[in-house]
mmCIF file of the N, C-alpha and C atoms, coordinates in Angstrom:
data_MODEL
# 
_entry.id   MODEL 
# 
loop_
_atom_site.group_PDB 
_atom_site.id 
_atom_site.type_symbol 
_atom_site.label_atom_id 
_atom_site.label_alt_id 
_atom_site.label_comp_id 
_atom_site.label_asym_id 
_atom_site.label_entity_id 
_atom_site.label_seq_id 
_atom_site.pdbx_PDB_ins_code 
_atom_site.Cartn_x 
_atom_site.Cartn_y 
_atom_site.Cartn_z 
_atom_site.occupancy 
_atom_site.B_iso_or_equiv 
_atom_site.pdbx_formal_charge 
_atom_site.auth_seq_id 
_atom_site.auth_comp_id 
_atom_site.auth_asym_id 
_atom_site.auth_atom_id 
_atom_site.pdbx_PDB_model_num 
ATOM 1   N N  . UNK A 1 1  ? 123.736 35.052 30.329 1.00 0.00 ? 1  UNK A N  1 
ATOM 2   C CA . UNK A 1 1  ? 123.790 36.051 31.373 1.00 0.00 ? 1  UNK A CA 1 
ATOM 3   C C  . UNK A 1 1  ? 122.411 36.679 31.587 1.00 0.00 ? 1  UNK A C  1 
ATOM 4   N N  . UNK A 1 2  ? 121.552 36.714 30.268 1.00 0.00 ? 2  UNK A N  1 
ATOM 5   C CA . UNK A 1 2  ? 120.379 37.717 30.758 1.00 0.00 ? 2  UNK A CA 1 
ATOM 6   C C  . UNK A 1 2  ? 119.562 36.577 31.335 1.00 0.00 ? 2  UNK A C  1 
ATOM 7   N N  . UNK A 1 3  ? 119.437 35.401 31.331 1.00 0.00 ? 3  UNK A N  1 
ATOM 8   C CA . UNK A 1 3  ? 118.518 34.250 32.316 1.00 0.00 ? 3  UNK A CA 1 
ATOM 9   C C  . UNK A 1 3  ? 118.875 34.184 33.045 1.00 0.00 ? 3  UNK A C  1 
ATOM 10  N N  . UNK A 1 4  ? 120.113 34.320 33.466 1.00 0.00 ? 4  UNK A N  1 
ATOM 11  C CA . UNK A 1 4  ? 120.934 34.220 34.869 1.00 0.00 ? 4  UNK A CA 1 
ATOM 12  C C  . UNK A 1 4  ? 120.270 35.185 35.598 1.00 0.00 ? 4  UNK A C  1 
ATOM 13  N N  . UNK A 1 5  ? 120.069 36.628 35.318 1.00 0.00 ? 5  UNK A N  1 
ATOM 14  C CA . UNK A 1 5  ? 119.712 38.355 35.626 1.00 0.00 ? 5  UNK A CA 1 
ATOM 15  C C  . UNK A 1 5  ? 117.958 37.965 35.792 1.00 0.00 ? 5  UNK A C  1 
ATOM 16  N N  . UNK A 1 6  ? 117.454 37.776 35.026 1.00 0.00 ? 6  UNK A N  1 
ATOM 17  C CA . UNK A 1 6  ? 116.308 37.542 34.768 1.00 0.00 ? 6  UNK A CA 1 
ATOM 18  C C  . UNK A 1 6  ? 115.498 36.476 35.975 1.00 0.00 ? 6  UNK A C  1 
ATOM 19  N N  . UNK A 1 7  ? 116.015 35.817 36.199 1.00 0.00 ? 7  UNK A N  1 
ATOM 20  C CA . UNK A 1 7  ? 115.706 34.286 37.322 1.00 0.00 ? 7  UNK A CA 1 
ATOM 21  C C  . UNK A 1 7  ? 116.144 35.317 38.749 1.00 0.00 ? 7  UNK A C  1 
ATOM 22  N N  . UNK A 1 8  ? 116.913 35.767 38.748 1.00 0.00 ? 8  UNK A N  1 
ATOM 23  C CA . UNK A 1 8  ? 117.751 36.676 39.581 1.00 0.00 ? 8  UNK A CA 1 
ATOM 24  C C  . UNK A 1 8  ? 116.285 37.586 40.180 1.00 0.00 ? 8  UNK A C  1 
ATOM 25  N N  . UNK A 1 9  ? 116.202 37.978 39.284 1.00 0.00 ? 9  UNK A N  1 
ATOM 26  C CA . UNK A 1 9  ? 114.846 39.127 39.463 1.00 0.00 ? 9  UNK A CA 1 
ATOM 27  C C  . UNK A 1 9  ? 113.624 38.579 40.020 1.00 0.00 ? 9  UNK A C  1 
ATOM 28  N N  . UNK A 1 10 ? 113.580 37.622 39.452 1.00 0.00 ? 10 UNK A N  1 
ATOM 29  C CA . UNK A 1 10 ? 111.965 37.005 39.456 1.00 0.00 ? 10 UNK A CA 1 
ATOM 30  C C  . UNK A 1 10 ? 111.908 36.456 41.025 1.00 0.00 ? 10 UNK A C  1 
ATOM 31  N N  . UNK A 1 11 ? 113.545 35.319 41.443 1.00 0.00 ? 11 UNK A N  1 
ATOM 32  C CA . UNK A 1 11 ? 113.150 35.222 42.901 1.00 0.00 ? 11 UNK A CA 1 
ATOM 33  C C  . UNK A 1 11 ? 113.309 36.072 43.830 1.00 0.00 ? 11 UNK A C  1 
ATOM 34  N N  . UNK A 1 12 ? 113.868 37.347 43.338 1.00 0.00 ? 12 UNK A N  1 
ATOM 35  C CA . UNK A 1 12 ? 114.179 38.533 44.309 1.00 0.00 ? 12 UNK A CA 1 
ATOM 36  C C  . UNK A 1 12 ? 112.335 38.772 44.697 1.00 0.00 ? 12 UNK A C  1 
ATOM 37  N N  . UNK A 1 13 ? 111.576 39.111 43.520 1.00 0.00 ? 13 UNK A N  1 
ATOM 38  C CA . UNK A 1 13 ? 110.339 40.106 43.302 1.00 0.00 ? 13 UNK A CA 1 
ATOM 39  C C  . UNK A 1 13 ? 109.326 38.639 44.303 1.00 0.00 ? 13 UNK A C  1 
ATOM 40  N N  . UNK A 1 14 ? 109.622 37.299 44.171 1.00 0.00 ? 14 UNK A N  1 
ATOM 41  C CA . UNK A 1 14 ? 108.707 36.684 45.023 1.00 0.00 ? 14 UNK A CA 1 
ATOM 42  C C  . UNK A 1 14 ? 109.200 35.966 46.375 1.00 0.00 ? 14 UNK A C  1 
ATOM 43  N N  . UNK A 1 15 ? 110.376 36.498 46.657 1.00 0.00 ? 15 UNK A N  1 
ATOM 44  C CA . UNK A 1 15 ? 110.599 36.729 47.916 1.00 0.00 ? 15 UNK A CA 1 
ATOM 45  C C  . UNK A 1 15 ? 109.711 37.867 49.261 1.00 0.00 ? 15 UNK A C  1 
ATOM 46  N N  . UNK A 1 16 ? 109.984 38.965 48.202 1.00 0.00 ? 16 UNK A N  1 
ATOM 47  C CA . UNK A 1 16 ? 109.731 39.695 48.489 1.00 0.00 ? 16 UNK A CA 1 
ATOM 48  C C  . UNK A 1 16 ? 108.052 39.775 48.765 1.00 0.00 ? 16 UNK A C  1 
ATOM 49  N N  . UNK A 1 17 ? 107.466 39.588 47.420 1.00 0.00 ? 17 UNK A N  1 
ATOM 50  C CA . UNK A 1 17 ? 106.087 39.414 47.866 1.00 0.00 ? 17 UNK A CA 1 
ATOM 51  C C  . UNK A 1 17 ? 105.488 38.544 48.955 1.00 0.00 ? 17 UNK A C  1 
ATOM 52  N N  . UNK A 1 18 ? 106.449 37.638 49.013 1.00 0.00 ? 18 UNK A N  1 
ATOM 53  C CA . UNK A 1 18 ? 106.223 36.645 50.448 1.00 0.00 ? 18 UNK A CA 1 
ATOM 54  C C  . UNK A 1 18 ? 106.313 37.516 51.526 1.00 0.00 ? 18 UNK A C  1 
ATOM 55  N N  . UNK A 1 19 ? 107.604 38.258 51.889 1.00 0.00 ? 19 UNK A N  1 
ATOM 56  C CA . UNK A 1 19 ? 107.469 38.853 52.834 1.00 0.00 ? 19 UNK A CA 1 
ATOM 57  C C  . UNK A 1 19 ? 106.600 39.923 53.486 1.00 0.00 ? 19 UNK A C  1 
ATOM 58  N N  . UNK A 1 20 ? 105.995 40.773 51.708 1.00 0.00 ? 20 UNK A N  1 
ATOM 59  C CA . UNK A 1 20 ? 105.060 41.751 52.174 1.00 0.00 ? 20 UNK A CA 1 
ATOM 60  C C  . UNK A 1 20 ? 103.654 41.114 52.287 1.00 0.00 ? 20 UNK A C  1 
ATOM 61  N N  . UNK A 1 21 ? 103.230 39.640 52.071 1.00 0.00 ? 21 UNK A N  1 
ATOM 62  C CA . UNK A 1 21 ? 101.962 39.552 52.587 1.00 0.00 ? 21 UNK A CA 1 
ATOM 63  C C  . UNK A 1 21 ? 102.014 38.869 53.483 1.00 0.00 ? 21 UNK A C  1 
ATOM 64  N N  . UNK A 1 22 ? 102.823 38.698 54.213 1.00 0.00 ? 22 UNK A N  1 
ATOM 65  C CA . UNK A 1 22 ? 102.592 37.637 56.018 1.00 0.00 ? 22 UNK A CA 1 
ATOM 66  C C  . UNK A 1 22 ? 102.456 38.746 56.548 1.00 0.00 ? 22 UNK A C  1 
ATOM 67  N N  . UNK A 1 23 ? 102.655 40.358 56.648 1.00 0.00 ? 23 UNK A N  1 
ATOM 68  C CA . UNK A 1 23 ? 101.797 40.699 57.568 1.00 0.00 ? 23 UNK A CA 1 
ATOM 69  C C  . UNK A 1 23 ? 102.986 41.656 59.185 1.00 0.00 ? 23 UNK A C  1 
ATOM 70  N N  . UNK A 1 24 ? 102.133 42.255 59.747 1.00 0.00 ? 24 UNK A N  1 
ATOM 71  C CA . UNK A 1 24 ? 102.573 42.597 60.739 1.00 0.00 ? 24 UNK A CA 1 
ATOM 72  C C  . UNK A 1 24 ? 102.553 41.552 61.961 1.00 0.00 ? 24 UNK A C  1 
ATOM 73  N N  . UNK A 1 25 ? 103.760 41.427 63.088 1.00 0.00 ? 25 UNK A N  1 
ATOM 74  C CA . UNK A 1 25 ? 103.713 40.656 64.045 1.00 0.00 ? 25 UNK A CA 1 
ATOM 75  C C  . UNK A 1 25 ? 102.934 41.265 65.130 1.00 0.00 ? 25 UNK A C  1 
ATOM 76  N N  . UNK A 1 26 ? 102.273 40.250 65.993 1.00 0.00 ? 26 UNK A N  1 
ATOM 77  C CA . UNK A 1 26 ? 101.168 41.098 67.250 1.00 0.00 ? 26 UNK A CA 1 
ATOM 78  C C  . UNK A 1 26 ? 102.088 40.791 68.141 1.00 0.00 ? 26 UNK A C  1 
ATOM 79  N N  . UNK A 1 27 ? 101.428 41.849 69.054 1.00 0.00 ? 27 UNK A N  1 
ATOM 80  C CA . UNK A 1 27 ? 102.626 42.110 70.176 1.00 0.00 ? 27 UNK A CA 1 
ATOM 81  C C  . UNK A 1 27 ? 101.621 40.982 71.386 1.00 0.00 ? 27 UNK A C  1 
ATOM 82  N N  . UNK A 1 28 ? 100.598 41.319 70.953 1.00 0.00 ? 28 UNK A N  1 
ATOM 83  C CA . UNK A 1 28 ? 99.950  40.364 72.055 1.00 0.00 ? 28 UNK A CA 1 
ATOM 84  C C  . UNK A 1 28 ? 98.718  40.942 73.437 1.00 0.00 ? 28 UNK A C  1 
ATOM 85  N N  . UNK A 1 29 ? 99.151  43.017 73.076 1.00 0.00 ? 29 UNK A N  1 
ATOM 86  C CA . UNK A 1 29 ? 98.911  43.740 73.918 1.00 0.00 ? 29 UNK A CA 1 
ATOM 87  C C  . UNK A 1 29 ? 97.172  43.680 73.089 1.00 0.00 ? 29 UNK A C  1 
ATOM 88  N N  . UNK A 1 30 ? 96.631  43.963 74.081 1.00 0.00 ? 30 UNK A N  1 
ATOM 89  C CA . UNK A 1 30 ? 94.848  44.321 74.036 1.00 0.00 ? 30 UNK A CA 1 
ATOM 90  C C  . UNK A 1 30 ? 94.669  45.590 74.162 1.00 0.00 ? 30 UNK A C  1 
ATOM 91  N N  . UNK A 1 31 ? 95.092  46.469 74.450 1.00 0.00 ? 31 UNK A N  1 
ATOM 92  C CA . UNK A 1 31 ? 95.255  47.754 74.273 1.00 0.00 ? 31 UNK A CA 1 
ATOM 93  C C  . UNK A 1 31 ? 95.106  48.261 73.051 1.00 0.00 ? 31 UNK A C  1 
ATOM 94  N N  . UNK A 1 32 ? 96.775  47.706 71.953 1.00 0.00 ? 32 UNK A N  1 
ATOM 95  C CA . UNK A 1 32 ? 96.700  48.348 70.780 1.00 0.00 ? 32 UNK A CA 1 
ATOM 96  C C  . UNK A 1 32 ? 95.752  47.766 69.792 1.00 0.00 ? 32 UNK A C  1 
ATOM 97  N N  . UNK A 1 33 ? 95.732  46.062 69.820 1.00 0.00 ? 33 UNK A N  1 
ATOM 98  C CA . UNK A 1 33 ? 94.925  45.380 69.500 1.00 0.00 ? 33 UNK A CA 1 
ATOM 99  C C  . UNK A 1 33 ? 93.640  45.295 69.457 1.00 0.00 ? 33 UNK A C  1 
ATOM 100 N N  . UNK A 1 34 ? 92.540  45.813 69.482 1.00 0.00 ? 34 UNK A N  1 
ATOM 101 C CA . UNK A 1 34 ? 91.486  45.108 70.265 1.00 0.00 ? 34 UNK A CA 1 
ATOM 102 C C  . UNK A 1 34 ? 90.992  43.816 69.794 1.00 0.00 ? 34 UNK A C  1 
ATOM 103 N N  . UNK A 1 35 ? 90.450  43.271 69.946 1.00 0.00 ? 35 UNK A N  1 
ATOM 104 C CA . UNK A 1 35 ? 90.044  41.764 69.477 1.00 0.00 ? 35 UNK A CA 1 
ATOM 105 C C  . UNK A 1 35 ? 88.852  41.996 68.333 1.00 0.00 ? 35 UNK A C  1 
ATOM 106 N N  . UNK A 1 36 ? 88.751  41.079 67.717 1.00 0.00 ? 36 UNK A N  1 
ATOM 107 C CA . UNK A 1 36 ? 87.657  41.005 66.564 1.00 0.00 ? 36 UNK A CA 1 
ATOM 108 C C  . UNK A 1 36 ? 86.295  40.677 66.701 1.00 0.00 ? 36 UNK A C  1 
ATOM 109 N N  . UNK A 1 37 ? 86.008  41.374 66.702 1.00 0.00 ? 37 UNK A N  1 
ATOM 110 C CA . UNK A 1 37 ? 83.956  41.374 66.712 1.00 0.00 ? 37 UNK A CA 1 
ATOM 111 C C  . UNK A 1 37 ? 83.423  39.503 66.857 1.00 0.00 ? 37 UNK A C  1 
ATOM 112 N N  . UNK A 1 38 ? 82.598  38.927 67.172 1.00 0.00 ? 38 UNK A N  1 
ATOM 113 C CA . UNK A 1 38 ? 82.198  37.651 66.935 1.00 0.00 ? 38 UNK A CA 1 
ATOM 114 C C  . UNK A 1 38 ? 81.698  37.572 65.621 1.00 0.00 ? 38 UNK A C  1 
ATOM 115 N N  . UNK A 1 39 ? 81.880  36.565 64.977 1.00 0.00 ? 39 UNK A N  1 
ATOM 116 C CA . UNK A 1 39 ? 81.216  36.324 63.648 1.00 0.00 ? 39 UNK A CA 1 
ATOM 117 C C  . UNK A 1 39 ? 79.957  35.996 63.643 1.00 0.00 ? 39 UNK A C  1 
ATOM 118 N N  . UNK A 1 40 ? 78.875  36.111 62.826 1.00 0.00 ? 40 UNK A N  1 
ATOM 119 C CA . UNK A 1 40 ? 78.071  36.438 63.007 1.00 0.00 ? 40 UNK A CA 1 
ATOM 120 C C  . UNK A 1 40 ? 77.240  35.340 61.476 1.00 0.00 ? 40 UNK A C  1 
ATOM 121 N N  . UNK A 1 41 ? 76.437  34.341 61.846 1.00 0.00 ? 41 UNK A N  1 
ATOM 122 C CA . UNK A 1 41 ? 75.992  33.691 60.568 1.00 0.00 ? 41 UNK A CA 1 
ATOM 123 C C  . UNK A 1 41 ? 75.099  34.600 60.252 1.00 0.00 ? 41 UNK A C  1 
ATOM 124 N N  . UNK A 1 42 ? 75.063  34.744 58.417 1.00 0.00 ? 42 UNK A N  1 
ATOM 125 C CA . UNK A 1 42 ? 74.297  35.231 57.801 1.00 0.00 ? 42 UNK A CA 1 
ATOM 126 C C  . UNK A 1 42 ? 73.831  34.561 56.535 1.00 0.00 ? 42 UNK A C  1 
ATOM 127 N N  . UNK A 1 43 ? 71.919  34.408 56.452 1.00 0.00 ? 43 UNK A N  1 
ATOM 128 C CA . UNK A 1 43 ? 71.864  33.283 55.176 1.00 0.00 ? 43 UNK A CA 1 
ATOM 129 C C  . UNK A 1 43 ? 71.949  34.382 53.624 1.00 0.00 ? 43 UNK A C  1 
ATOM 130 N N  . UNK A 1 44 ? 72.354  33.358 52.979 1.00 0.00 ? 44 UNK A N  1 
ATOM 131 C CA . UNK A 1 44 ? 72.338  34.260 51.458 1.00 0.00 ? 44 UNK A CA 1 
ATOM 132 C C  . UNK A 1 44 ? 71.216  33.777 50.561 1.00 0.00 ? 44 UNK A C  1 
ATOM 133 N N  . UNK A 1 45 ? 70.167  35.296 49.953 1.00 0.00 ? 45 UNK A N  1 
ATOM 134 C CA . UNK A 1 45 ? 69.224  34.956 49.494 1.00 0.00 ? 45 UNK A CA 1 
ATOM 135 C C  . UNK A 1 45 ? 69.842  35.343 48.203 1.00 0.00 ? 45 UNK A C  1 
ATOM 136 N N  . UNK A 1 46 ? 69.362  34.518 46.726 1.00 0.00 ? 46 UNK A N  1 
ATOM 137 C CA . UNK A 1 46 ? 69.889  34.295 45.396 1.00 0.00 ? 46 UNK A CA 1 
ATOM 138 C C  . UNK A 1 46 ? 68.684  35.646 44.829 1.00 0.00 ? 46 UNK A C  1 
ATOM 139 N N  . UNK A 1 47 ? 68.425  36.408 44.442 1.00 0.00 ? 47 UNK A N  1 
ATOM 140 C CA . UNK A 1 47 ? 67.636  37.435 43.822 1.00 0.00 ? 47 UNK A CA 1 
ATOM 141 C C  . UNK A 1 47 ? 67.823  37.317 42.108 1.00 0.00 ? 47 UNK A C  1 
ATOM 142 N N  . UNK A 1 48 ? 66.936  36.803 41.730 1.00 0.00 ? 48 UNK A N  1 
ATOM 143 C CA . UNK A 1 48 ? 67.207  36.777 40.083 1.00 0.00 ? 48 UNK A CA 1 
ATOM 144 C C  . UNK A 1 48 ? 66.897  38.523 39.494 1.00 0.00 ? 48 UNK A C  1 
ATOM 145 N N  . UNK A 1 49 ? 68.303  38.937 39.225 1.00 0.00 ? 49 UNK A N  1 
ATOM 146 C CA . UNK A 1 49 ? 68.541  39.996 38.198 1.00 0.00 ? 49 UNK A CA 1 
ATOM 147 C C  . UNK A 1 49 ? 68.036  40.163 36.957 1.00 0.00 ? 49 UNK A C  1 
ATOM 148 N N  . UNK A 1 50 ? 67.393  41.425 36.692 1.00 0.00 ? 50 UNK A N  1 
ATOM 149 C CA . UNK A 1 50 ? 67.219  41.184 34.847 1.00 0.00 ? 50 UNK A CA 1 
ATOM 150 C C  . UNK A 1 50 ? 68.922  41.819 34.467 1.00 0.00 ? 50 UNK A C  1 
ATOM 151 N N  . UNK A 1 51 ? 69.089  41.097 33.181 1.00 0.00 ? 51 UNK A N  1 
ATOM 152 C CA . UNK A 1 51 ? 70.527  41.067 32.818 1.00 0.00 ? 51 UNK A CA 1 
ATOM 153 C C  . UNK A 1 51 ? 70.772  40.112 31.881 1.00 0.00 ? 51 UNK A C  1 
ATOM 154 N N  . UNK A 1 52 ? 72.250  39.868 31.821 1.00 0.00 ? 52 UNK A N  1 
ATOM 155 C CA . UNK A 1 52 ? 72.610  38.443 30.899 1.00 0.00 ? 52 UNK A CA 1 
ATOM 156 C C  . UNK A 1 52 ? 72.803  37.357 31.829 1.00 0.00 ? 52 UNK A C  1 
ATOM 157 N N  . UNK A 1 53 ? 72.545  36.439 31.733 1.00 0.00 ? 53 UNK A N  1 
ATOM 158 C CA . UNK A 1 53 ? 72.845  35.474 32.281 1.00 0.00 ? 53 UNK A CA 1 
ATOM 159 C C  . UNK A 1 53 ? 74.700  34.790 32.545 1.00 0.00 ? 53 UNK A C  1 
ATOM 160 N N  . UNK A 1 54 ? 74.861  34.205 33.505 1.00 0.00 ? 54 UNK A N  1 
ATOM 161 C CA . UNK A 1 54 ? 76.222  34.386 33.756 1.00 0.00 ? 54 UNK A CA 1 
ATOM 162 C C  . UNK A 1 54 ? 76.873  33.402 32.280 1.00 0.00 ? 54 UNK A C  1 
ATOM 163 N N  . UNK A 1 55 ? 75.716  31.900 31.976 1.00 0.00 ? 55 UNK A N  1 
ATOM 164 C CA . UNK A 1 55 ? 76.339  31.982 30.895 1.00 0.00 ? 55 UNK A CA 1 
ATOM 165 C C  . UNK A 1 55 ? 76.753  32.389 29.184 1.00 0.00 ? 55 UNK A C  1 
ATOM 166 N N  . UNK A 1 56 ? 75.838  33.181 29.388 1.00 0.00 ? 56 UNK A N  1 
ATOM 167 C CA . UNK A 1 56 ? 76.010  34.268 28.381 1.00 0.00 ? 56 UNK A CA 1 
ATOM 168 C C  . UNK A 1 56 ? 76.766  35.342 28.595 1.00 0.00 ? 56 UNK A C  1 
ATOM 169 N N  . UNK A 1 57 ? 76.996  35.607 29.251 1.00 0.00 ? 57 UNK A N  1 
ATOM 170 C CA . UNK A 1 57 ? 78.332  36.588 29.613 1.00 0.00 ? 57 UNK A CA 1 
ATOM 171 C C  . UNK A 1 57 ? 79.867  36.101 28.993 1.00 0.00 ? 57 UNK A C  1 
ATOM 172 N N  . UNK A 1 58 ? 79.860  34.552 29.966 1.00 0.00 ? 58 UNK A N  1 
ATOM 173 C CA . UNK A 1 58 ? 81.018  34.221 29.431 1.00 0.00 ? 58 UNK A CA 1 
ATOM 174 C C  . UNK A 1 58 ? 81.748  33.915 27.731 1.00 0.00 ? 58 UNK A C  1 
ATOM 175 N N  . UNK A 1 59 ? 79.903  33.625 27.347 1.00 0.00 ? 59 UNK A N  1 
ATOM 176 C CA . UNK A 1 59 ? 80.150  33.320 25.847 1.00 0.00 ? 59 UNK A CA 1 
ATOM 177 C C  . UNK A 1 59 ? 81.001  34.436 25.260 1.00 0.00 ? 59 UNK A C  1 
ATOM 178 N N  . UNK A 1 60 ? 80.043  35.710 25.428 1.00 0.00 ? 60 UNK A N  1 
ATOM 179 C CA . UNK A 1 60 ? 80.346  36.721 24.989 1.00 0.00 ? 60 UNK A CA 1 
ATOM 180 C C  . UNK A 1 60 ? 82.062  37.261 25.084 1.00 0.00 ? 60 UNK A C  1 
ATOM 181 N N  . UNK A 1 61 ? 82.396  37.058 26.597 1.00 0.00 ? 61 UNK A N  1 
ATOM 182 C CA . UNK A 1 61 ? 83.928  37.715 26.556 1.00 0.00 ? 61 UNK A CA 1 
ATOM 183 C C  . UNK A 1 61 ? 84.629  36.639 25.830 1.00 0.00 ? 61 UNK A C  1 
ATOM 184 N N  . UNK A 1 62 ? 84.369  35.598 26.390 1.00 0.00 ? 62 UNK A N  1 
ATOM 185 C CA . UNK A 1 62 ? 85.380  34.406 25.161 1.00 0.00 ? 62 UNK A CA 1 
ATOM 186 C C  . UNK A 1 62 ? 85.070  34.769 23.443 1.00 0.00 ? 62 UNK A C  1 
ATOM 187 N N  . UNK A 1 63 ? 84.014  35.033 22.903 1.00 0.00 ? 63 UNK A N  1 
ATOM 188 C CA . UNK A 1 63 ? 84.414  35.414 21.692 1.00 0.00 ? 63 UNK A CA 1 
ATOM 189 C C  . UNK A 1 63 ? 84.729  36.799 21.426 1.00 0.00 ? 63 UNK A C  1 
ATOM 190 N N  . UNK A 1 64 ? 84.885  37.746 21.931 1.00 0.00 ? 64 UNK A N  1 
ATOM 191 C CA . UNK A 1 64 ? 85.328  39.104 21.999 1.00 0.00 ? 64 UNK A CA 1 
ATOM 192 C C  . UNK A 1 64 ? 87.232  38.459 22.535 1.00 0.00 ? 64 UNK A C  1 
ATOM 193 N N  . UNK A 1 65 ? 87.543  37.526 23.030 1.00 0.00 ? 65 UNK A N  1 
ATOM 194 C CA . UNK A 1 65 ? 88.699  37.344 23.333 1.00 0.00 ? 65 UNK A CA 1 
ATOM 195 C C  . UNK A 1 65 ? 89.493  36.727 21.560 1.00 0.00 ? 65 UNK A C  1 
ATOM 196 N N  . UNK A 1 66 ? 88.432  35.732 21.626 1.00 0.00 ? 66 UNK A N  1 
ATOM 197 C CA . UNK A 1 66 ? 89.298  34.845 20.076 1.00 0.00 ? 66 UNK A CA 1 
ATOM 198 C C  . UNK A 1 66 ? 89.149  36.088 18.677 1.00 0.00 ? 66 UNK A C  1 
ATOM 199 N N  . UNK A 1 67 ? 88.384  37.081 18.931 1.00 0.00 ? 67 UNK A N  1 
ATOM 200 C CA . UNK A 1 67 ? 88.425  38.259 18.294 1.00 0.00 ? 67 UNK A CA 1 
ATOM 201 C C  . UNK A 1 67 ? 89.544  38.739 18.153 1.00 0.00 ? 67 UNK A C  1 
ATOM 202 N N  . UNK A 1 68 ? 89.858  39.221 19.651 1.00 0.00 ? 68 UNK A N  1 
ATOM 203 C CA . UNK A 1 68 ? 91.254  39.728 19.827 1.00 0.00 ? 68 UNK A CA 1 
ATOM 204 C C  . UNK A 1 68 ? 92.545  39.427 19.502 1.00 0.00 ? 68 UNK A C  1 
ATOM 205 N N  . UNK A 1 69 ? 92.019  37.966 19.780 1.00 0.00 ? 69 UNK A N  1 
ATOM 206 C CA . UNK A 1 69 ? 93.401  37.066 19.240 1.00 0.00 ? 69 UNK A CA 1 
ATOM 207 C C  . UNK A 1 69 ? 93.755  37.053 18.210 1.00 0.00 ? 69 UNK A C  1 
ATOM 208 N N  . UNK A 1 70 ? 92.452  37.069 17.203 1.00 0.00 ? 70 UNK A N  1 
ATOM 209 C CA . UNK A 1 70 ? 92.976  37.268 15.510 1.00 0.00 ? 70 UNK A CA 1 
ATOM 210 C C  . UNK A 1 70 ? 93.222  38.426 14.930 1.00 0.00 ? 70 UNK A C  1 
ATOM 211 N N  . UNK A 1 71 ? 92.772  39.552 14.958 1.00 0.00 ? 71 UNK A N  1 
ATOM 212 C CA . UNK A 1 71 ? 93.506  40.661 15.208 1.00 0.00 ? 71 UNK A CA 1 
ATOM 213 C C  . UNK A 1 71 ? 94.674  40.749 15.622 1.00 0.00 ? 71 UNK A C  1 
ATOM 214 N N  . UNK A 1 72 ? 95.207  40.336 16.603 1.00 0.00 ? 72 UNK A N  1 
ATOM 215 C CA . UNK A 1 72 ? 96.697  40.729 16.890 1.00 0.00 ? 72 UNK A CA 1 
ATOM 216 C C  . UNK A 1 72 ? 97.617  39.800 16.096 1.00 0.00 ? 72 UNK A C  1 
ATOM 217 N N  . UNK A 1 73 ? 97.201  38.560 15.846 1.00 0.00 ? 73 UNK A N  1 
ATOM 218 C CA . UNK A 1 73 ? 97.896  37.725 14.761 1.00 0.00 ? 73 UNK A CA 1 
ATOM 219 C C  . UNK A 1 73 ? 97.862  38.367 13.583 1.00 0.00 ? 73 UNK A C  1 
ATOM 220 N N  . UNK A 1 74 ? 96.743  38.768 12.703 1.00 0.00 ? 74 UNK A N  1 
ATOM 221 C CA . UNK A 1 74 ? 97.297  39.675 11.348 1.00 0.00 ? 74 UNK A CA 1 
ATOM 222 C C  . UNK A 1 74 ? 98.027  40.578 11.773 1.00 0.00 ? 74 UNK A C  1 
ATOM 223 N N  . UNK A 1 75 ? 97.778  41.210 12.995 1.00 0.00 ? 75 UNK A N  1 
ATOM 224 C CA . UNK A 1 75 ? 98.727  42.481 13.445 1.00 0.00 ? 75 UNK A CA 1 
ATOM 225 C C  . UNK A 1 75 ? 100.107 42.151 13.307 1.00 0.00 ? 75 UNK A C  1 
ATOM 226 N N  . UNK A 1 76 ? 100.335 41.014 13.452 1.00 0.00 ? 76 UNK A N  1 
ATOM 227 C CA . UNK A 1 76 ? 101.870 40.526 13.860 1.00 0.00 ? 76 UNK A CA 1 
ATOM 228 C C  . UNK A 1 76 ? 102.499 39.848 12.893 1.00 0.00 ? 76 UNK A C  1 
# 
């Protein structure tokens, strides 16, 4: 019964999220609407930061993660 309840829930909650991100329907009017600006190309310049490097960053949270992990295993 509680997987039955449980499955129950889960496609209720992503139904639902389906429905709340499609959005409002347009009526079509230009009035309430106005139309969207033209897009506009823009180039992207790369600026080297002083900092960590992105792959040193990741090192870092991945072993601050397997940290965590062993900790909560003696924890448990």
């Amino acid at each position: 019964m509680r997987r039955y309840v449980g499955a129950l829930v889960f496609a209720g909650c992503a139904a639902l999220s389906g429905a709340a991100a499609a959005g409002p329907a347009t009526t079509g009017d230009a009035a309430v609407h106005p139309p969207a600006p033209p897009a506009v190309a823009v180039q992207q310049v790369r600026v080297p930061l002083p900092g960590l490097r992105e792959e040193a960053a990741m090192v870092l949270v991945g072993t601050a993660l397997i940290g965590l992990a062993a900790a909560v295993r003696r924890a448990a």
